[in-house]
PAKEMAR-143508 format. One line per 3 residues: number of its first residue (from 0); their letters; for each residue x, y, z of N, C-alpha, C. Coordinates in pm, whole numbers, plus 32768, in hexadecimal, padded with zeros to 4 digits. Atoms other than C-alpha are relative to their C-alpha. Example, Ala and Ser with C-alpha at 12.3 -4.5 7.8 and 13.67 -1.06 7.14 Angstrom:
BEGIN
0> AS> 8059:7F89:8000:84CE:7E3E:830C:805A:8078:8000 | 7FAE:7F89:7FFA:8557:7F96:82CA:7FB3:806D:8049
//
This chain:
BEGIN
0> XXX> 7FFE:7FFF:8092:99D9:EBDD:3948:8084:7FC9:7FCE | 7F63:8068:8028:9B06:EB07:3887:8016:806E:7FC2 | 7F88:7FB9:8022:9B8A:EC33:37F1:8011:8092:804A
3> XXX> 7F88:7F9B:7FB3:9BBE:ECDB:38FF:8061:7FF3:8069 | 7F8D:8017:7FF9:9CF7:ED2F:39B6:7FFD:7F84:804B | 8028:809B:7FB0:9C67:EC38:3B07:8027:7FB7:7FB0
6> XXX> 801F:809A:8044:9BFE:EB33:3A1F:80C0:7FE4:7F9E | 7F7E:801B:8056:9D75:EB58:3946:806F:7FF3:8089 | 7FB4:7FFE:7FAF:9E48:EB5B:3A85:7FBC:7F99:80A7
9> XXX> 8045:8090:7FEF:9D63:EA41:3B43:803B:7FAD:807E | 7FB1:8045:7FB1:9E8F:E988:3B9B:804D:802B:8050 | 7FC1:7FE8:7FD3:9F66:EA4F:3C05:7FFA:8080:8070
12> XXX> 807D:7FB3:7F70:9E58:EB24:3CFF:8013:7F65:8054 | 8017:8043:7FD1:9E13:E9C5:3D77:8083:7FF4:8051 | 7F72:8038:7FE9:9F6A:E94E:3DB0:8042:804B:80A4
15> XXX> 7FE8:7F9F:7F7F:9FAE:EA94:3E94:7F96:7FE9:803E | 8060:7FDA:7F82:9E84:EA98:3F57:8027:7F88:803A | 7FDB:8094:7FE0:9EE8:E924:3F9E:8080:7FE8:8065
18> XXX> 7F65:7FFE:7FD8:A055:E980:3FF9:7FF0:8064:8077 | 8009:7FC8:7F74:9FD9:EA94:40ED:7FA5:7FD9:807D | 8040:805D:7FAA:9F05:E9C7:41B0:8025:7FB2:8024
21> XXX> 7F91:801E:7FE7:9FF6:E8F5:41D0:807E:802A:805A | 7F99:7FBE:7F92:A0CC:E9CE:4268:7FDE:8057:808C | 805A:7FDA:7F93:9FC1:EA49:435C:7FF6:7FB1:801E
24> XXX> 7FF2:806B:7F96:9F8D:E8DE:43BF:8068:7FF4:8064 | 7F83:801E:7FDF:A0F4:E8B3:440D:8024:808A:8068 | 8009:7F7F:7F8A:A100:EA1E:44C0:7FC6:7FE7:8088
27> XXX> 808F:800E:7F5A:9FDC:E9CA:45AA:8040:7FA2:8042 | 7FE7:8076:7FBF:A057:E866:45D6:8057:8030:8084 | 7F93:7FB4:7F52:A170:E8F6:46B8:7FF2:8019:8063
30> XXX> 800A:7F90:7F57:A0D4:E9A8:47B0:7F6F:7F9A:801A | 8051:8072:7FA7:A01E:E8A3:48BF:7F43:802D:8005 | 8095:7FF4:7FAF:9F09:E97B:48F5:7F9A:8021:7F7D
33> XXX> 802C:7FE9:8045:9E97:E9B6:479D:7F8C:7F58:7FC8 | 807C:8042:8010:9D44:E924:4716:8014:7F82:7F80 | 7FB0:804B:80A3:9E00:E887:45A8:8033:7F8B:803D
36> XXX> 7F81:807A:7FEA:9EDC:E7B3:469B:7F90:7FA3:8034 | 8050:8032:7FA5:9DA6:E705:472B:7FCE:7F80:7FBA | 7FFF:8087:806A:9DAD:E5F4:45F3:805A:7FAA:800A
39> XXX> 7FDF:8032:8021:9EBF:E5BF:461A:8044:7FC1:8086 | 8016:8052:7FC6:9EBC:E56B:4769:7FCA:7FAA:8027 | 8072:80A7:8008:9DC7:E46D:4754:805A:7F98:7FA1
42> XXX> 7FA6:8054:805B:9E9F:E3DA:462F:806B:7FDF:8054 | 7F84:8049:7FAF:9FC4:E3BE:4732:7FE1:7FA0:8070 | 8028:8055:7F71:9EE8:E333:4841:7FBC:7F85:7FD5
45> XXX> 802D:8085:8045:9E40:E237:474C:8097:7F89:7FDF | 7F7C:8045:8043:9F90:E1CF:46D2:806E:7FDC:8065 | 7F71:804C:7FB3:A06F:E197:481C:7FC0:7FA6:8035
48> XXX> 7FEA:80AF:7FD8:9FEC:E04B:486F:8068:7FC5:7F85 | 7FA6:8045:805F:A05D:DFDD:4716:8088:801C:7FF5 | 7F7D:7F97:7FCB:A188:E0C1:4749:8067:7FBC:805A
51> XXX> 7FAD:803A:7F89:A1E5:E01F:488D:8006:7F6B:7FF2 | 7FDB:80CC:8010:A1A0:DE98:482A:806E:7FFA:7FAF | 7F9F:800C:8081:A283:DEF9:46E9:8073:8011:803B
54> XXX> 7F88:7FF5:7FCD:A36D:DF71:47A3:8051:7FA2:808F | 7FFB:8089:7F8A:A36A:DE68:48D6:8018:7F7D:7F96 | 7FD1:8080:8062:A361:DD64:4793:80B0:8015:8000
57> XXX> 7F82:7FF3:8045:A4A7:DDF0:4718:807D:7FF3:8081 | 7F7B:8021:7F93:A55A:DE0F:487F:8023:7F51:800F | 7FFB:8082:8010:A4E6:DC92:4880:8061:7FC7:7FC6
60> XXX> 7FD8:8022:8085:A560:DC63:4753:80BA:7FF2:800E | 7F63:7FF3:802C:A6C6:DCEB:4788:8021:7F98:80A6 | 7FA5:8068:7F91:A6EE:DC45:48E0:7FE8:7F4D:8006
63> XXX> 8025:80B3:803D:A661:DACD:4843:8084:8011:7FBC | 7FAA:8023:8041:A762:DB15:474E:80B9:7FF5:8023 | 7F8D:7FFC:7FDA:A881:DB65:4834:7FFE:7FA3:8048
66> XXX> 800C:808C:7FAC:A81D:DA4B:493E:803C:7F91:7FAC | 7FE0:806A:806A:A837:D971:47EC:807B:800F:7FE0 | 7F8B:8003:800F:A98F:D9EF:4783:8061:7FC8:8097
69> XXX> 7FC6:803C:7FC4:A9FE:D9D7:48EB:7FEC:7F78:8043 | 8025:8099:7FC7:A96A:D84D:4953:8059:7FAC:7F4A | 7F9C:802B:8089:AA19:D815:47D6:8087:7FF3:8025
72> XXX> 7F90:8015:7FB4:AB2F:D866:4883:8058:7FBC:8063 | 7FF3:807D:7F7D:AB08:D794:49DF:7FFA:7F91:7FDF | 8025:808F:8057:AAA7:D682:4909:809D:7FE6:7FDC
75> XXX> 7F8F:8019:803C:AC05:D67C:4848:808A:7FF9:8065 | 7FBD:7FF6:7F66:ACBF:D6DA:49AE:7FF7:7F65:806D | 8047:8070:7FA7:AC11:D5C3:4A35:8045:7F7B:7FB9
78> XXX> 7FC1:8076:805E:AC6D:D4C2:4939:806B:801E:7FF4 | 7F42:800C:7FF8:ADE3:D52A:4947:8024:7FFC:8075 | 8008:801F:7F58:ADD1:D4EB:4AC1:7FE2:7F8B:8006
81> XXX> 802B:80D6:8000:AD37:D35C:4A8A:8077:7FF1:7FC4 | 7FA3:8046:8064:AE1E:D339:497D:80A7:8003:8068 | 7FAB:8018:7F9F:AF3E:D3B4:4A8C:8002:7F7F:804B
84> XXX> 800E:8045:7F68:AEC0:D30B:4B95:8010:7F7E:7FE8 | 7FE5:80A3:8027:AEBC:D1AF:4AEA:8086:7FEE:7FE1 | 7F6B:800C:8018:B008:D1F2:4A68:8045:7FC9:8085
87> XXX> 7F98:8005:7F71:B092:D218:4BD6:7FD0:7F9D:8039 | 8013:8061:7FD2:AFBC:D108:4C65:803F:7F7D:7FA1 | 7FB3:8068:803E:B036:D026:4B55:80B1:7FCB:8025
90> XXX> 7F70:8024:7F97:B19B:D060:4BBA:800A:8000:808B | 7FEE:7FF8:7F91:B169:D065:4CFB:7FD5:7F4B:8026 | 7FE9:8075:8015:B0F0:CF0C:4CCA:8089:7F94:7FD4
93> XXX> 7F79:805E:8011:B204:CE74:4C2E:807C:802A:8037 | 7FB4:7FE2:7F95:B2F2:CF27:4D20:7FFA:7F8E:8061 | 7FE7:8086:7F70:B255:CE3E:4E22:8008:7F83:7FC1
96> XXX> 7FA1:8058:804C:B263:CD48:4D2A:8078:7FAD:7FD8 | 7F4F:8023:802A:B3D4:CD46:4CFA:8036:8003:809B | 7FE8:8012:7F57:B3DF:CD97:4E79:8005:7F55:803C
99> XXX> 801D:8084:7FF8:B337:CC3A:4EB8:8065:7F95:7FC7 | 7FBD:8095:8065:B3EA:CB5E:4DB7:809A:803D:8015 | 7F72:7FF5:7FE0:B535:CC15:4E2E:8004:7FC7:80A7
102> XXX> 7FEF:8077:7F9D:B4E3:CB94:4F94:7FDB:7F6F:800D | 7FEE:80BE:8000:B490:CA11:4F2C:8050:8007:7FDD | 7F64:807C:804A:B5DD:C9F7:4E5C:8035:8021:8073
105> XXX> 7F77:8001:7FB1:B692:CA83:4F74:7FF2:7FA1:8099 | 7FF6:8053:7FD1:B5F2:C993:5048:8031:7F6F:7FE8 | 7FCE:8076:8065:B63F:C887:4F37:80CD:8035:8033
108> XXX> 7F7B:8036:7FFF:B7B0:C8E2:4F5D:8037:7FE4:80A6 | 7FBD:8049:7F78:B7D6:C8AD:50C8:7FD3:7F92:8022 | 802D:806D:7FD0:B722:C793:50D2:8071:7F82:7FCA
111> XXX> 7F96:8015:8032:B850:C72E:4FB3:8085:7FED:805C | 7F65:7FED:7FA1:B969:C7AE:509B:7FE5:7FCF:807B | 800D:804E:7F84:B8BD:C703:51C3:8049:7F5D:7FCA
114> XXX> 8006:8064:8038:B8BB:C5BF:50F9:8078:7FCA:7FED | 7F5A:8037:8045:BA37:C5DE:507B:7FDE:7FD9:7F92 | 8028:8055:8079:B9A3:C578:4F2C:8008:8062:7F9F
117> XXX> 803B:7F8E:8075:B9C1:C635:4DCC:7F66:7FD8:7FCC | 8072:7FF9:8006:B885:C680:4D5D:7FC0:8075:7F90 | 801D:7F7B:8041:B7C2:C75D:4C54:7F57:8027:800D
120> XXX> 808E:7FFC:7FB4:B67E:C813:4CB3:7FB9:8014:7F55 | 804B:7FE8:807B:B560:C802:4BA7:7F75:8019:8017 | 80B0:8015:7FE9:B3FA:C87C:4B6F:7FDE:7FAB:7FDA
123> XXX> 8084:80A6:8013:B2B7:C789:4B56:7FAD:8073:7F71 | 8044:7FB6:805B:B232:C80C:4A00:7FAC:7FA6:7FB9 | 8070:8033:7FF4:B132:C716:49DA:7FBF:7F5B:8065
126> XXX> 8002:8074:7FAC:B0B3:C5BC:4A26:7FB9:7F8B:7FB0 | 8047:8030:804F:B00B:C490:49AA:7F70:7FF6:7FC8 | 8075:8012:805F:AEFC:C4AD:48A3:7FC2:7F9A:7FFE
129> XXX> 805C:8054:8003:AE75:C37F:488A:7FCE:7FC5:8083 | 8071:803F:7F7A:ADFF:C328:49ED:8075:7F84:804D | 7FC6:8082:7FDD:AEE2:C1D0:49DE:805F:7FE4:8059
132> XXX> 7F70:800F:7FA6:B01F:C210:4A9C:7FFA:80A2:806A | 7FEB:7F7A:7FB4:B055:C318:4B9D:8096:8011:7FF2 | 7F6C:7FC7:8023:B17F:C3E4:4B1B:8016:8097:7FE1
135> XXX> 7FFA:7F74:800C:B1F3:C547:4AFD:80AF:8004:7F89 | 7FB2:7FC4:805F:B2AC:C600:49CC:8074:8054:8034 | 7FBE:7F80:7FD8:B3FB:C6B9:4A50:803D:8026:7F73
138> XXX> 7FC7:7F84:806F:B492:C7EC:499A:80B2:7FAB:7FBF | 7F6D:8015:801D:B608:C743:498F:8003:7F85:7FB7 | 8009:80EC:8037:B659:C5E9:48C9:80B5:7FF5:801D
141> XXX> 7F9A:8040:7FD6:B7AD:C554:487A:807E:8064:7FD9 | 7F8F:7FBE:803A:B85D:C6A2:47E0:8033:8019:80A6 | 7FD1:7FAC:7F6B:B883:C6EA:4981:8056:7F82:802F
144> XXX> 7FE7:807F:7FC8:B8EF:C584:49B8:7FC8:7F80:803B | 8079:8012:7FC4:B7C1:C50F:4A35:8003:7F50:7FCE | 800D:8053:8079:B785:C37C:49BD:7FCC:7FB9:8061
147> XXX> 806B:8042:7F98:B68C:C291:4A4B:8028:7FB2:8053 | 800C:8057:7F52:B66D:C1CE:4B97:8015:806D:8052 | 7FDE:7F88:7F96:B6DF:C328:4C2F:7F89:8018:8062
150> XXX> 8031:7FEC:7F6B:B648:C36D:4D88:7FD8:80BA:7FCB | 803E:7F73:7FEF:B536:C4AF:4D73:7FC9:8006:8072 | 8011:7FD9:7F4B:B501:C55B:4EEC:7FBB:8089:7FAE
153> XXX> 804D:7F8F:7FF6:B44D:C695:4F55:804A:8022:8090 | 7FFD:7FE0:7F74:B49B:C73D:509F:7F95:7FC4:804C | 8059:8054:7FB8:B352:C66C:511A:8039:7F5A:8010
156> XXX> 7FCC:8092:7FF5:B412:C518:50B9:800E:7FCF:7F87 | 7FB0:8086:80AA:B455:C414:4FBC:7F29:8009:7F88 | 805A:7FCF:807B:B35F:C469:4E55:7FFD:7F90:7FF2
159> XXX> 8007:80AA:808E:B3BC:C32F:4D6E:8098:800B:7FBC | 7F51:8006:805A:B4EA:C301:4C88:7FAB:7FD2:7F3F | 7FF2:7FEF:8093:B528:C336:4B12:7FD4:7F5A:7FCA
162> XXX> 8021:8088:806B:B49D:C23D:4A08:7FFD:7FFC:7F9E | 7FD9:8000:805C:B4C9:C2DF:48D2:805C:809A:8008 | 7FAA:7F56:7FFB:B5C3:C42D:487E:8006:7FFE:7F3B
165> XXX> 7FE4:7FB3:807E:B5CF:C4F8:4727:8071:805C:8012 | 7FAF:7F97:7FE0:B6C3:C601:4711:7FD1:807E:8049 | 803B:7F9C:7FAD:B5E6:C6FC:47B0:7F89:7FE6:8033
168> XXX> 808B:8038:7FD1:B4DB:C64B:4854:8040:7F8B:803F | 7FFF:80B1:7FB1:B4AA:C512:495C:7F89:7FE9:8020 | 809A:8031:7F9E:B399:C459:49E1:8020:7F9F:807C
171> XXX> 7FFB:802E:7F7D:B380:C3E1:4B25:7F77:7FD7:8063 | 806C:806E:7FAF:B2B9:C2B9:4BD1:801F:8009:807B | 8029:7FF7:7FA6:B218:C327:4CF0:8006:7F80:8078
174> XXX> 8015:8069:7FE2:B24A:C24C:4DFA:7F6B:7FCC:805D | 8091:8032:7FF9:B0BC:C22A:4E44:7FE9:7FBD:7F92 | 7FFB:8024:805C:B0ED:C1AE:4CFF:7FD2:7F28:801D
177> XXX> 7FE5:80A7:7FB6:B063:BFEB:4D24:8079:7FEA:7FAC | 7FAA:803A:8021:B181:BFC6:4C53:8098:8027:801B | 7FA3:7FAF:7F7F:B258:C06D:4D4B:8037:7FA2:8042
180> XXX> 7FD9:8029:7F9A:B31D:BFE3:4E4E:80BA:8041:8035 | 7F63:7FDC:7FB7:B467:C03D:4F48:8000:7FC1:805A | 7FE9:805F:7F6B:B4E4:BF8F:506A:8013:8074:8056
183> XXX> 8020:7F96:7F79:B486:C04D:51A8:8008:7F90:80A7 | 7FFD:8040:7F95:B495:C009:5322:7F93:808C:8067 | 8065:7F9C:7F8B:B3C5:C096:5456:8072:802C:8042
186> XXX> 7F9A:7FDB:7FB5:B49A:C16E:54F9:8017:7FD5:805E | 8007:802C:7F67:B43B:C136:562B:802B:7F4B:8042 | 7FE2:8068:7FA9:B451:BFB1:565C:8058:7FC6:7F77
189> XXX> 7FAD:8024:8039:B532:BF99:551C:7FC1:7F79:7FBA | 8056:80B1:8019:B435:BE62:5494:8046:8069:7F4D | 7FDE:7FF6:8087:B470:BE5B:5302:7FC4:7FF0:7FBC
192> XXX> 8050:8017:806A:B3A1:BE5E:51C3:7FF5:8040:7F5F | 7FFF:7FEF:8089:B34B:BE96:506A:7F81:8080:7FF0 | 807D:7F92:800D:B288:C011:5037:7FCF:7FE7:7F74
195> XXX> 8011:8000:8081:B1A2:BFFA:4F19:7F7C:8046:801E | 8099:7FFC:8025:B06B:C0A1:4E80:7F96:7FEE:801D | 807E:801F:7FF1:AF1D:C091:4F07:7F7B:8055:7F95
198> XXX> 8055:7FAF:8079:ADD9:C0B7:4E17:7FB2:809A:8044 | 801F:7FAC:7FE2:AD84:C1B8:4EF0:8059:80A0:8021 | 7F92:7F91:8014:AEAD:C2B4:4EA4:8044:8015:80B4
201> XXX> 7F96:800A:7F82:AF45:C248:5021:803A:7FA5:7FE6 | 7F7D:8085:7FE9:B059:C11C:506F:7FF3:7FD2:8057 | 8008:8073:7FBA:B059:BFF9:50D1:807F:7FD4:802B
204> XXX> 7F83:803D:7FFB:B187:BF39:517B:7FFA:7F94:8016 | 805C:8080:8006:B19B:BDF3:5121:8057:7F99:802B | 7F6B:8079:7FC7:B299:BC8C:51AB:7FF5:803A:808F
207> XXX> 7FF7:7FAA:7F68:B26A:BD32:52FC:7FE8:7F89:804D | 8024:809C:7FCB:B277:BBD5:53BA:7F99:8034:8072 | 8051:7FF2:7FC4:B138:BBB2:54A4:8023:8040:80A0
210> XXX> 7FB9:7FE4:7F58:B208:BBD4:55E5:8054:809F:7FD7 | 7FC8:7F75:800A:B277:BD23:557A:7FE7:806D:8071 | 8019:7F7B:7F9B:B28D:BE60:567B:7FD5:8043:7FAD
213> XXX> 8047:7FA4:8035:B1B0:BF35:5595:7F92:8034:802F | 8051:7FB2:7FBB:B0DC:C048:562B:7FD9:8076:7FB3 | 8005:7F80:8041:B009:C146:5574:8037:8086:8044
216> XXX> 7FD3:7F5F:8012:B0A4:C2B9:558C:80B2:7FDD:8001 | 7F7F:7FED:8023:B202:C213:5559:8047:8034:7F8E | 7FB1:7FBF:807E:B2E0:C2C7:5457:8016:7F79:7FB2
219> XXX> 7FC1:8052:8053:B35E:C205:532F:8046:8026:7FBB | 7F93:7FA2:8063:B48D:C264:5290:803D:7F6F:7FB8 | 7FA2:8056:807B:B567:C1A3:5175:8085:7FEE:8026
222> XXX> 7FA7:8052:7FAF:B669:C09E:51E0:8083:800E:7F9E | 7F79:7FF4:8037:B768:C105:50DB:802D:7F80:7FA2 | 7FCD:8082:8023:B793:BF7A:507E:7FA2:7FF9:7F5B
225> XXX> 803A:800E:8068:B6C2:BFA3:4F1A:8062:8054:7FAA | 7FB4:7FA3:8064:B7E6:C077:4E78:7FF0:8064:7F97 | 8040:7F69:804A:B705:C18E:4E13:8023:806A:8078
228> XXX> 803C:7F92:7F94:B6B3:C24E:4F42:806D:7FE7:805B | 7FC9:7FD3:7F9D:B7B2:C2B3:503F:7FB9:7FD9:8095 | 8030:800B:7F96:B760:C256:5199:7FAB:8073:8053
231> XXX> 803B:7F72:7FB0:B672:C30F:5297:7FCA:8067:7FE1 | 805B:7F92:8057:B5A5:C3BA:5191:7F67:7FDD:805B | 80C1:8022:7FE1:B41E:C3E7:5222:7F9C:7FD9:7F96
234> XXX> 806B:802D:8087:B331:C316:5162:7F5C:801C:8044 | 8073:7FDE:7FA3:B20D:C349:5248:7FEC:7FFF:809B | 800B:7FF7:7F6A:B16A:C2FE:5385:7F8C:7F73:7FF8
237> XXX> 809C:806D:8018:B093:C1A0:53C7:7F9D:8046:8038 | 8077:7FC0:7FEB:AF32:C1FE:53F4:7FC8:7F73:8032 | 8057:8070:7FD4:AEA1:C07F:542E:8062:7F89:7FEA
240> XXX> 7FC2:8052:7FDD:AF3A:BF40:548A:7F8F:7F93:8026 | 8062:806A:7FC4:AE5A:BDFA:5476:803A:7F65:7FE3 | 7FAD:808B:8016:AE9F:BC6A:5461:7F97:7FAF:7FE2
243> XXX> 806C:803F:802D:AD5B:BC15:53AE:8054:7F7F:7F8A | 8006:806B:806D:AD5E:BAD4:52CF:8073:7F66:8047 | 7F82:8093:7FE3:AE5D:B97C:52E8:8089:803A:7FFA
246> XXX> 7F9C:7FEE:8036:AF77:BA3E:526B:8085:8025:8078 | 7F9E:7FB7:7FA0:B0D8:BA74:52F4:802E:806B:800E | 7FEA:7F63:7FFE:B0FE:BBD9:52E0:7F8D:8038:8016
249> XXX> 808D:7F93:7FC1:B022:BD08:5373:8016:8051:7F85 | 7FFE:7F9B:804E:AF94:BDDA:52BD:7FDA:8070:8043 | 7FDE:7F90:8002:AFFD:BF37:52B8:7FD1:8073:7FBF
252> XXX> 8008:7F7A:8065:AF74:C07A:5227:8049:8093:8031 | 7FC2:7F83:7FE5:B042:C1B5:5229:7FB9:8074:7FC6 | 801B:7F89:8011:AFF1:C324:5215:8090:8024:7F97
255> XXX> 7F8B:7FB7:800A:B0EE:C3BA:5114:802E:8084:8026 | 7FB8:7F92:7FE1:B1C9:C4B4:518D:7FE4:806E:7F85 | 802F:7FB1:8055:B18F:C56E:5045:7F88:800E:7FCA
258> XXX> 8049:7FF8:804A:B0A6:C5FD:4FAA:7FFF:8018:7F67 | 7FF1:800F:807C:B098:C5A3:4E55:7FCF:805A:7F93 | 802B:7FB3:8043:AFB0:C698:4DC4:8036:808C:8003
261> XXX> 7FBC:7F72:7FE5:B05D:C7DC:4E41:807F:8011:7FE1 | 7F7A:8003:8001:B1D8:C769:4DC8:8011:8087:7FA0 | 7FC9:7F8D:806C:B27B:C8B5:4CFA:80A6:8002:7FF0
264> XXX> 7F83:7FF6:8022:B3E6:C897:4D30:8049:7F78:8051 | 7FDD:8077:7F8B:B4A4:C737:4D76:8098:7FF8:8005 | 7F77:801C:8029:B5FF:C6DB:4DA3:801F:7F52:7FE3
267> XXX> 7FC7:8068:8060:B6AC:C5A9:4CB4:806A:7FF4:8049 | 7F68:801F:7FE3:B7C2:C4FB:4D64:804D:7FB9:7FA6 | 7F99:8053:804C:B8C2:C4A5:4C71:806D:7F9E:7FF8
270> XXX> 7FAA:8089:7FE2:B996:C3B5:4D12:7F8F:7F84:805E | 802F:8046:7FA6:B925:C267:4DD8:801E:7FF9:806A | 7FAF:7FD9:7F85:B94A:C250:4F28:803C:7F75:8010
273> XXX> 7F94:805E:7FC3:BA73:C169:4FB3:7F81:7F6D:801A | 807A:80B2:7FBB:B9C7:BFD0:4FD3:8091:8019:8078 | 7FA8:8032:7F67:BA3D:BF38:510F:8053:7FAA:7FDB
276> XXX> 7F9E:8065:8033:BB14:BE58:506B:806F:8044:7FCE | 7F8B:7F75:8061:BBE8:BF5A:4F9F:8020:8047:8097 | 7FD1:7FCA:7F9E:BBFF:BFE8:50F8:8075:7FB6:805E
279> XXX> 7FD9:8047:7FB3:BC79:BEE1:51C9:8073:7FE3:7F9C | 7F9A:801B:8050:BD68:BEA0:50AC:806C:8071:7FED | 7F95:7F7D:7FE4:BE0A:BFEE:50CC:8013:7FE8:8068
282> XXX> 7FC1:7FF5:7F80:BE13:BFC1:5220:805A:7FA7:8014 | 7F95:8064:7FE3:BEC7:BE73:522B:801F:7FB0:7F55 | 7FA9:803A:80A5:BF87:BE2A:50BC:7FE4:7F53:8004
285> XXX> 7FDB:8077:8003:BFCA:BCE9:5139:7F97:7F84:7FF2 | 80A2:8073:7FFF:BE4D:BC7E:5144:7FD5:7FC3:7F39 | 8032:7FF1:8095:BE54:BCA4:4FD9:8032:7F6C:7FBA
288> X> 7FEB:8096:8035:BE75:BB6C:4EF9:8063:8011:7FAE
//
């Protein structure tokens, strides 16, 4: 009936009967062997698969995310280890570098103090561009003293000589160069000729009268008498010796002693060497006119 007490107090009958049943669930739940807990073990046994994937997700989860912080890490470790490592291989390069180009000059200066000759050593810092002349760029020009016709060597033998000088720069005609030439002799049987240029980047020796003692694998060194080149420099080695055609001279092809493409450091002789005439004239005054 709505006016009575039940029906006026409704809610707050409900409310309690609600709240002690409640607290009889939660009583029973406790104790294993009670009949209340038997919901709610089915609810725990329904729920630990999802339970255990959720929780296998999340271990995932944290050890993806620590793998990721630490390979973030090896990554950045890693790249400051290349970045080392090139460093030190870089200098360790130009160590041997400076190693190298400190043992050619110091072969360049005994080859100087063999010579008795002043001399200044220079790099090859380029060469010719257009194809036309075979010639190489050195580092030094005329602030060193340097000034053309000068005699350029290698520790392999005689290069070419100066043909133009700047103040910090020279160029120098190769003597494979056809517009090359030095006066040379065969060591060996002392015959005489004119080295020049062949189109095939070897040398030829040329006036070599037919009756000459010339034999391929003889040396050829520079006779001193052209007032560039110093005597007894190595210009090559003959390779062939023939007496084809009418002519009075053999022809000669030489191997050069250098190799032209590999030059890096040469030495410039700055004085000429002694002619035989200027010699013999020191030696005897009286020859003189």
């Amino acid at each position: 009936m709505r006016g009575s007490f039940l029906w006026r107090n409704r809610v707050v009958l409900t409310g309690g009967l609600m709240l002690l049943l409640a607290l009889h669930l939660i009583s029973s739940g406790v104790s294993p062997d009670g009949r209340t807990g038997r919901p709610a073990l089915v609810l725990m046994e329904v729920l630990r698969p999802f339970q255990a994937s959720e929780s296998a997700l999340a271990a995932n989860f944290r050890g993806f995310f620590s793998d990721y912080i630490d390979l973030v890490g090896v990554r950045e470790e890693n790249d400051r280890l290349k970045r080392t490592l090139a460093q030190l291989q870089s200098e360790r390069t130009h160590l041997v570098e400076l190693e190298v180009e400190n043992h050619h000059l110091t072969d360049l200066l005994d080859l100087r103090d063999a010579l008795a000759m002043p001399g200044v050593a220079a790099r090859v810092i380029g060469g010719d561009a257009t194809g036309l002349t075979r010639t190489l760029i050195l580092s030094q020009g005329s602030s060193m003293g340097l000034r053309p016709e000068m005699a350029v060597i290698s520790t392999d033998g005689v290069v070419g000589k100066l043909i133009t000088v700047s103040p910090n720069a020279s160029r120098v005609l190769l003597i494979n160069d056809h517009n090359s030439g030095l006066d040379a002799i065969d060591q060996r049987s002392r015959a005489r000729g004119i080295v020049a240029g062949a189109m095939d980047d070897g040398l030829i020796m040329k006036y070599v009268d037919r009756t000459g003692d010339v034999k391929p694998g003889d040396a050829v060194i520079t006779s001193g008498m052209d007032g560039i080149f110093p005597g007894g420099l190595l210009v090559g080695q003959v390779v062939q010796v023939s007496q084809e055609g009418p002519g009075l001279f053999l022809n000669i092809a030489i191997k050069p002693a250098v190799d032209f493409s590999k030059l890096e450091e040469l030495l410039v002789l700055t004085e000429r060497p002694p002619q035989p005439a200027e010699t013999t004239t020191a030696a005897n005054p009286k020859a003189a006119p």
